[in-house]
N, C-alpha and C positions, 0 to 999 in steps of 0.2 A: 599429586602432580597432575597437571592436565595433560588430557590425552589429543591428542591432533590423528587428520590423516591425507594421506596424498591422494586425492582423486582430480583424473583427466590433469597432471602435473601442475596441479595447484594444491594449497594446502590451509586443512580448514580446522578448527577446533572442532572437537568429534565428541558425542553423547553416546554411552551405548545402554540399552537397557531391555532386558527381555530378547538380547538377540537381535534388535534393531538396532541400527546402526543410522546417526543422525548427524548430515552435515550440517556446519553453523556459516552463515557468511554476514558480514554487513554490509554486501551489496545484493541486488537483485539481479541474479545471475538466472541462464536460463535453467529452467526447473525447481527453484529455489520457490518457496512459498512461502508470505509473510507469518511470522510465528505469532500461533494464538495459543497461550499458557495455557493451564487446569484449571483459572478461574475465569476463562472465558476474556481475558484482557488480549487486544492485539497490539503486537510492538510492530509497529510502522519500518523501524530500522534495522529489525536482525530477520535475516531470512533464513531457512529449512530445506534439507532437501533426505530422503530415508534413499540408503541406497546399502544393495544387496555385498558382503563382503567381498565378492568375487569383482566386486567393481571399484574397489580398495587396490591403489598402486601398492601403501604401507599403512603402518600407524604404529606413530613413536609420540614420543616427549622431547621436551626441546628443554637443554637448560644452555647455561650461559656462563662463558666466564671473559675476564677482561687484559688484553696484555697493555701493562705497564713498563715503561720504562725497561721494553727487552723481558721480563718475566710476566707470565700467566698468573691473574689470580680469580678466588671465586667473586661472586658481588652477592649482596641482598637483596636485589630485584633490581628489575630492566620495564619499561614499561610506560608509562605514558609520566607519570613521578619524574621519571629521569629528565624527559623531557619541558616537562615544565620548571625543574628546579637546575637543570641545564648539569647535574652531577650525577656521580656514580661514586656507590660508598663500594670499594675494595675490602676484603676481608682476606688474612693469611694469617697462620698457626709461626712464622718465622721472625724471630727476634730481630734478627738481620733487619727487616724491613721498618721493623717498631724503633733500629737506633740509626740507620743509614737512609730513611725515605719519608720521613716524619708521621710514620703509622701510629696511632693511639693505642694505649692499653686499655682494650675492655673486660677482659677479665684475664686469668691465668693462660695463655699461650692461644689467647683469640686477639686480634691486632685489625683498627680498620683505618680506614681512612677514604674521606669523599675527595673523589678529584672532577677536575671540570671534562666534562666531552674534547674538551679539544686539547686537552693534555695528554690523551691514552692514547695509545700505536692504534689499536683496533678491538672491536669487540668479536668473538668467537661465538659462534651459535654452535653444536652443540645438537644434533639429532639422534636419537638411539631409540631403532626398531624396538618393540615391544609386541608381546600377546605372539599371534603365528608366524608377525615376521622379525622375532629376535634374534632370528640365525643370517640375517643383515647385518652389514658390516654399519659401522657409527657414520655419518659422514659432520665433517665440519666446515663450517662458511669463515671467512677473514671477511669482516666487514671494516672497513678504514673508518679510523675516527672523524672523516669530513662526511662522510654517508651510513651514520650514525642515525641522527634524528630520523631523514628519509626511511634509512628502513623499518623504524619503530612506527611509523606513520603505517607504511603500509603493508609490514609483515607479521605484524603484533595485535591480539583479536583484545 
């Protein structure tokens, strides 16, 4: 799962490696510096910035789930997909939902079903501290299914 982190109350997809610690942005932010890979290629669009842990708010993972029709369920990904095929496939372990909500059988007591964005109450983000700050409480976003797309646009790396 990808690692993210909160610095200066933004929040960035995060590399860590040998104790460095690397912010990713796709804007040019100030300090951010255009990313040139290990084969010497520079990417014009994804910007860099190495910053010391102590300059770290947090750093967690973010997952996702979707409330339908009054109940929370998981999904198989959130992501720019969703956006372009305008759906979200739901996933639940509950029969219930496989005979009362028109969920499919994919296998033994797995159940999915795509619904449209503007059929779901809201999508739930879903942050859980990891590494030194897992003694962080979880926190979770209500995002309303009309500002749905907006936030995958601009909170989604």
């Amino acid at each position: 799962m990808a690692r993210y982190a909160r610095y200066k109350s933004a929040n960035y997809p995060l590399n860590i490696r040998n104790n460095t610690y690397r912010l990713k942005s796709n804007k040019n932010e100030s300090g951010f510096k255009v990313l040139v890979d290990l084969g010497g290629n520079i990417h014009e669009n994804i910007f860099i910035k190495e910053v010391d842990i102590d300059e770290i708010e947090l750093i967690f993972e973010r997952k996702y789930k979707v409330i339908y029709k009054g109940k929370e369920y998981d999904t198989f990904a959130i992501g720019e997909l969703v956006i372009n095929n305008g759906e979200i496939k739901l996933v639940s372990s509950d029969s219930e939902d496989y005979h009362n909500k028109g969920f499919e059988k994919q296998e033994q007591f797995v159940f999915t079903k795509n619904v449209r964005i503007e059929d779901i109450d809201a999508l739930v983000e879903i942050i859980e501290p990891i590494m030194e700050f897992n003694n962080l409480p979880v926190e979770r976003k209500i995002i309303p299914s009309t500002q749905i797309k907006e936030f995958i646009d601009n909170e989604l790396f």
